[in-house]
C-alpha positions in Angstrom: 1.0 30.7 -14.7 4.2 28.6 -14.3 6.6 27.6 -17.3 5.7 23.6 -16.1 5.7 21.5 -19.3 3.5 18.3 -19.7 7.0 16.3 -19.3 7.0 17.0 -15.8 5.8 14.1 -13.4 4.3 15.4 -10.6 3.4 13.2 -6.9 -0.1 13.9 -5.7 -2.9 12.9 -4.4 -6.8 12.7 -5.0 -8.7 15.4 -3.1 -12.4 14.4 -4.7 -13.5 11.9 -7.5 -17.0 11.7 -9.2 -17.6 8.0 -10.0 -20.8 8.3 -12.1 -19.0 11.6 -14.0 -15.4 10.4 -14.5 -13.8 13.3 -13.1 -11.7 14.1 -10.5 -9.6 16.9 -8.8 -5.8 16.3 -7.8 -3.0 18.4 -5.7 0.7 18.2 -5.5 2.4 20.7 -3.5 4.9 22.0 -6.5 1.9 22.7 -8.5 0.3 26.8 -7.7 -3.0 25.3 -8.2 -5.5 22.4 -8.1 -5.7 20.0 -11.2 -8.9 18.6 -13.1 -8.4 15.2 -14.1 -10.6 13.5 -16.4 -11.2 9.1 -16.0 -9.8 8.5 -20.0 -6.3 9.7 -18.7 -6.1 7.5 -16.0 -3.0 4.3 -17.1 -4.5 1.3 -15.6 -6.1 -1.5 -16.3 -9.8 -2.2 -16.6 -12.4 -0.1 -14.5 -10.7 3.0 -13.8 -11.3 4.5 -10.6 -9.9 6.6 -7.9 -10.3 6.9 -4.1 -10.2 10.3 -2.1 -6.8 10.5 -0.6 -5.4 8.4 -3.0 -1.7 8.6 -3.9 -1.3 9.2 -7.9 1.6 10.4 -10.1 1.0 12.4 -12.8 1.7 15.1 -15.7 -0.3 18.1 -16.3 -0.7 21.0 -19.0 -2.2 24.4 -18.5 -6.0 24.7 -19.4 -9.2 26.0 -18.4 -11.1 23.5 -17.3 -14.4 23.7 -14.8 -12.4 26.6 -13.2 -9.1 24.9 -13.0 -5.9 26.2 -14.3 -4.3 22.5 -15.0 -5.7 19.2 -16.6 -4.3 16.4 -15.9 -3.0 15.0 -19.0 -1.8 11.6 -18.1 -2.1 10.0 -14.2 -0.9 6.7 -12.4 -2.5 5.3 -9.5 -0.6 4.5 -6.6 0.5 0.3 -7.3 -1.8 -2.0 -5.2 -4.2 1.0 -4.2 -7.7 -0.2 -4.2 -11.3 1.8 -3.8 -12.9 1.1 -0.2 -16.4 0.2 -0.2 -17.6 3.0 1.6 -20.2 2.2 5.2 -22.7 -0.4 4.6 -21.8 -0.3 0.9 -21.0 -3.7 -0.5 -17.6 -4.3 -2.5 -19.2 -4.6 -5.6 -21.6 -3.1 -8.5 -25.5 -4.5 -8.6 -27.9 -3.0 -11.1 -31.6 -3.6 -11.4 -34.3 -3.4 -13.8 -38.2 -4.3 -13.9 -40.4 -4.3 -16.8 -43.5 -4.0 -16.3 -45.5 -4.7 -19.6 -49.4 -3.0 -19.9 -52.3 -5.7 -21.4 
């Protein structure tokens, strides 16, 4: 391991996200290793979310976490960067529910 303290800001980017999880894996290239970031350290505003290939900023600290050396311990989204609905996915979020009742 590295002497890198959680002070240090690092540039990155997103290499995968897992929506229905919360979790995420980030790279910068001054960092020996891969970082696990979790959705709760994310500083934005309302739905927090990230996109693959997304730009972020962000500090880490050393920890084992789902065989990954670093967690993230605080990360910023790139200003103005927006998720993409993916192919023949619709820009939003629908749900839906049936009840059926037994007589």
């Amino acid at each position: 391991m590295t002497d890198t303290s959680s002070a240090e800001v690092f540039s990155g980017r997103v290499l995968e996200w897992h929506s229905e999880e919360g979790w995420g894996v980030l790279t910068s290239d001054a960092l020996p290793d891969r970082v696990w970031a979790h959705y709760s350290a994310i500083q934005a505003e309302g739905y927090r979310e990230l996109a693959i290939g997304q730009s972020v900023t962000f500090s880490v600290e050393e920890a084992e976490q789902d065989e990954h050396c670093w967690r993230a311990v605080s990360f910023w989204p790139e200003a103005g960067a927006r998720r993409s609905p993916k192919e023949g996915e619709q820009p939003g979020y629908s749900s839906d529910l049936n009840i059926r009742f037994d007589s």
